[in-house]
C-alpha positions in Angstrom: 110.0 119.0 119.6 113.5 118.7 118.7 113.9 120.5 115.4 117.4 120.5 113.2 117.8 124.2 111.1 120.1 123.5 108.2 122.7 126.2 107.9 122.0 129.1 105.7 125.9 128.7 104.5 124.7 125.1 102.9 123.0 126.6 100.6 125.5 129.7 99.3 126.2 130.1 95.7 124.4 126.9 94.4 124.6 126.3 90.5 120.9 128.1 89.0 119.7 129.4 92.5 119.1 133.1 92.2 116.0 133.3 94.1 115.7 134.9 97.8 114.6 132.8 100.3 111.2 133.2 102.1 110.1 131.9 105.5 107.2 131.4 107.3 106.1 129.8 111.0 103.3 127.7 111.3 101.5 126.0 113.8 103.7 124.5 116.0 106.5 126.8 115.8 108.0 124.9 112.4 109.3 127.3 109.6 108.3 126.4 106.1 110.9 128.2 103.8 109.4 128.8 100.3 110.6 130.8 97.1 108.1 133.2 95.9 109.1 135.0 92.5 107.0 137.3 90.1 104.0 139.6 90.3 102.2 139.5 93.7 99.1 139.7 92.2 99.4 137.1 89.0 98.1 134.1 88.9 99.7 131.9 91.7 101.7 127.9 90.8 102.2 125.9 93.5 105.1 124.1 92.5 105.6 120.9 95.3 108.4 118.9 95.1 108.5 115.1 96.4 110.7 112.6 97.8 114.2 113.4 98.6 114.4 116.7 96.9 113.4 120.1 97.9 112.4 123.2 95.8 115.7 123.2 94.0 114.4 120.7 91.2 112.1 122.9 89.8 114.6 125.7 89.4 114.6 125.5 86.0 111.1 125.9 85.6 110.7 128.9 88.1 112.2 131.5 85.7 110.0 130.3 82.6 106.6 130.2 84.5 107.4 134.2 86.0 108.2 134.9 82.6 105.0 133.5 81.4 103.0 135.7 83.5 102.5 133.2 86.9 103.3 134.0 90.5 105.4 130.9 91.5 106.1 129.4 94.7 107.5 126.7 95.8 107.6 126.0 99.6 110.4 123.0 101.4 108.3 120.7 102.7 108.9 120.1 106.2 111.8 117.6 106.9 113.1 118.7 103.6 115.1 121.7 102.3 115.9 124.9 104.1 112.3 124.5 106.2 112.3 122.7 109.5 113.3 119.1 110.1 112.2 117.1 113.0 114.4 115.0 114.2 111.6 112.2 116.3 110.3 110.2 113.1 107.4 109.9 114.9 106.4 113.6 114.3 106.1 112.4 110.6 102.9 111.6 108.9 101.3 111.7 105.3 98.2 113.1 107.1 100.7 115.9 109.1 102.2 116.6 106.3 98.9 117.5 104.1 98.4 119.6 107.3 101.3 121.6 107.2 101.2 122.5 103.6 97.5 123.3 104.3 98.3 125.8 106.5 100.9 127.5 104.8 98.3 127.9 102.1 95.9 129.2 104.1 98.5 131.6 106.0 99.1 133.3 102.7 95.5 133.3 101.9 96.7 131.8 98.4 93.7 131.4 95.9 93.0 131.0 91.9 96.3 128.5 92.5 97.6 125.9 89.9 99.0 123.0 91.3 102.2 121.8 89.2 103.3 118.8 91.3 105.0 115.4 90.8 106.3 112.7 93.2 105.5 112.9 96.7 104.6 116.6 95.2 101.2 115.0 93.9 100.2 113.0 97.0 100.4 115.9 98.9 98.9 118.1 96.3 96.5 116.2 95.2 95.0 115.7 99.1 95.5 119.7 99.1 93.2 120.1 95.8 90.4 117.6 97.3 90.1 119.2 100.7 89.9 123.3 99.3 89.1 122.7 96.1 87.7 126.2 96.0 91.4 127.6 96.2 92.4 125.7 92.8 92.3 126.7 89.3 93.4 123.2 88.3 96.0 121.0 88.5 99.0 120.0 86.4 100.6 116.8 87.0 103.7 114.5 86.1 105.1 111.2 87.4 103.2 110.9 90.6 99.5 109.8 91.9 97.4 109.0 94.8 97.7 105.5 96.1 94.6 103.9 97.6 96.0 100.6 98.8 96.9 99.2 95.8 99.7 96.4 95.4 103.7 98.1 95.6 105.4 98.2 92.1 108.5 96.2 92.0 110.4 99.5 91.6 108.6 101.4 94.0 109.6 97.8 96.7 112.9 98.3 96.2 113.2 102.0 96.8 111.0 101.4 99.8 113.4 99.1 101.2 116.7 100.7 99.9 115.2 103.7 102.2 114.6 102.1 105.3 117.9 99.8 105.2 120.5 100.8 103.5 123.0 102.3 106.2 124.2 105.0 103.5 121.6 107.8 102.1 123.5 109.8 99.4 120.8 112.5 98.1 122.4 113.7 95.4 123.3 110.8 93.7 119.6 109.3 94.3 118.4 111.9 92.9 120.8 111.8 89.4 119.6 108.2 89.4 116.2 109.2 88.8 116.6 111.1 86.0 118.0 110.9 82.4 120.1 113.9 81.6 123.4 113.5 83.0 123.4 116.4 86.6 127.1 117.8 87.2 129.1 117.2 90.4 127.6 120.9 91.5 124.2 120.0 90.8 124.0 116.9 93.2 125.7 118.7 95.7 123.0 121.1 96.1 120.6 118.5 96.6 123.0 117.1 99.0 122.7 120.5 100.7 120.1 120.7 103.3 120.9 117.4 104.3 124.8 117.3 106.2 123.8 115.0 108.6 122.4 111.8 109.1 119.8 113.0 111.6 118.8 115.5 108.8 117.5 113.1 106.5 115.3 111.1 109.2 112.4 112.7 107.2 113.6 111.6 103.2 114.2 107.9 105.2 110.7 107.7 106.1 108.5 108.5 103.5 109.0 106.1 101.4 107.5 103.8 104.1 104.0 106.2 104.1 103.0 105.7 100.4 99.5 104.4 101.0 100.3 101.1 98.5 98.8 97.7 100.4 97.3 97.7 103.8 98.2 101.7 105.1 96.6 103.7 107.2 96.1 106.2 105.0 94.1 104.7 102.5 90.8 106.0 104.1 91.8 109.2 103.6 92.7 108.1 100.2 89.5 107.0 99.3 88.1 110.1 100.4 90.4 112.6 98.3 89.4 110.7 95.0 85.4 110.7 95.8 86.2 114.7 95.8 88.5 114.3 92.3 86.3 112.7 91.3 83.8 115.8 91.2 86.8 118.2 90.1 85.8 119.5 86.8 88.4 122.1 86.8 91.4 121.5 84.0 93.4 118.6 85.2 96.1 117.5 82.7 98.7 115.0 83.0 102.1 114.8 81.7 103.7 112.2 82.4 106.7 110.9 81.3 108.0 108.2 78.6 110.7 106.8 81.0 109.7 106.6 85.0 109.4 102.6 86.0 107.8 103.8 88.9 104.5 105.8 87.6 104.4 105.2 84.0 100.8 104.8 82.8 100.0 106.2 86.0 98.1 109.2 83.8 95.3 106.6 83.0 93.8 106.2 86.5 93.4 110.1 86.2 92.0 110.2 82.9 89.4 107.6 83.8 88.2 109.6 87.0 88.7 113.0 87.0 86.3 115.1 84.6 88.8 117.9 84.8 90.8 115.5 82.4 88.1 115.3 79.3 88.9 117.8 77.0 93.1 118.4 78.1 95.6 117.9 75.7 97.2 115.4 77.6 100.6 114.8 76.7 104.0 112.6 77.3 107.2 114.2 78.3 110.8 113.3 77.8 112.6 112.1 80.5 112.9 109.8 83.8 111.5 110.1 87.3 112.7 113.7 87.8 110.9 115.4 85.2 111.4 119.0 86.3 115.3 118.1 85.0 114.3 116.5 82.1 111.9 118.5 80.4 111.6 121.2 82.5 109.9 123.6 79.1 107.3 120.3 79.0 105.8 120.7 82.3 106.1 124.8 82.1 104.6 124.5 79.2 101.2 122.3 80.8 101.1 124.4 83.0 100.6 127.2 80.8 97.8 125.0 78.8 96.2 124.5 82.2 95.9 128.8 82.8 94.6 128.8 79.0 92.1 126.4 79.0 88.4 127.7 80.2 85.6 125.7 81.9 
């Protein structure tokens, strides 16, 4: 397999990026890097980014969940971030990419673990949570879901397509366009970062075009994950956001299915698509709730 490493001086001196990196190999010889910060032995948050970012958006939330008591990490998924990119499209997959993530988790023998996920973050998650539920604590989620088929939003059609034919890909500046607050020339950069080339980006091109929405292959396996959440009476508690086009009222299919949901102060937070810059105190703070709340 024909793998592209992004250079470790891409990602010197970034604005808010204190935090050592962390690497590990999984099957198939790929290397997930991941950020692990705060006690070894606290409670772990899984922190999974989405679609085109990598574990820089939830740097300001790291700091504030360590100093609340968690273990956080957040892994690159691969294709994304400092981790291994393919460069064949064809080694993509949702279902290879549950599998990876999967493994990492089960490498590190992570258990007790609070999902904190959003985006492409959630439909990974989310399959994560229905297939070893057992390793979960509960799950706190913003901006994202898990599509079983159902018809494309008109936003979520045109970012498809912008994706798949637009013969310029700039990162950074998708990323700024998805959220509210105003991200400095530094801050897009580093999300331009792991991504100097246009082979490096063959992974953030595709996914868009895996969201199980219509006729997908995935949407068996879809079906699947939600007859499991819907037997996950863990705490489950949504925080979405007041100003994504994409997922907003997204938190109702959740609240309708999920008994984990009865009982969670469910809340909205300020921002767009991006939460993590946004609010980034709102979804520490659910998280929090989540660890609190006892079943």
């Amino acid at each position: 397999m024909r793998v592209y490493r992004t250079p470790d001086d891409r990602f010197a001196a970034l604005p808010d990026w204190p935090f050592a990196p962390n690497y590990l190999d999984i099957a198939g010889g790929l290397r997930v890097h991941y950020i692990d910060e705060g006690d070894r032995t606290a409670q772990p948050v899984l922190m999974l980014h989405g679609e085109p970012t990598w574990a820089y958006l939830y740097r300001h939330m790291i700091g504030p969940a360590v100093d609340a008591g968690f273990r956080v990490l957040a892994p690159d998924l691969i294709g994304f971030g400092r981790s291994d990119k393919p460069l064949d499209r064809a080694a993509y997959s949702y279902a290879a990419q549950v599998a990876w993530m999967r493994q990492w988790i089960e490498v590190l023998d992570l258990q007790n673990i609070i999902l904190a996920c959003q985006d492409w973050g959630s439909l990974i998650g989310l399959r994560l949570v229905a297939e070893m539920p057992e390793r979960f604590a509960g799950v706190a989620l913003s901006n994202g879901g898990l599509p079983e088929g159902q018809a494309a939003p008109r936003a979520f059609a045109i970012w498809r397509a912008f994706s798949r034919y637009s013969p310029v890909f700039p990162i950074g500046r998708i990323v700024k366009a998805g959220t509210k607050r105003a991200l400095s020339a530094e801050e897009i950069a580093a999300y331009d970062a792991p991504f100097p080339t246009r082979a490096s980006k063959v992974a953030a091109r595709v996914y868009p075009s895996f969201v199980p929405l219509g006729d997908n292959v995935a949407v068996t396996d879809q079906k699947r994950a939600w007859a499991a959440l819907e037997a996950f009476d863990k705490p489950f508690l949504c925080c979405f956001s007041d100003g994504d086009p994409i997922t907003r009222g997204g938190d109702a299919l959740f609240t309708a299915r999920v008994p984990g949901t009865n009982g969670m102060a469910h809340r909205t937070l300020k921002g767009g698509h991006f939460i993590q810059e946004d609010d980034p105190a709102g979804f520490v703070a659910a998280i929090r709730d989540v660890a609190t709340t006892r079943r």
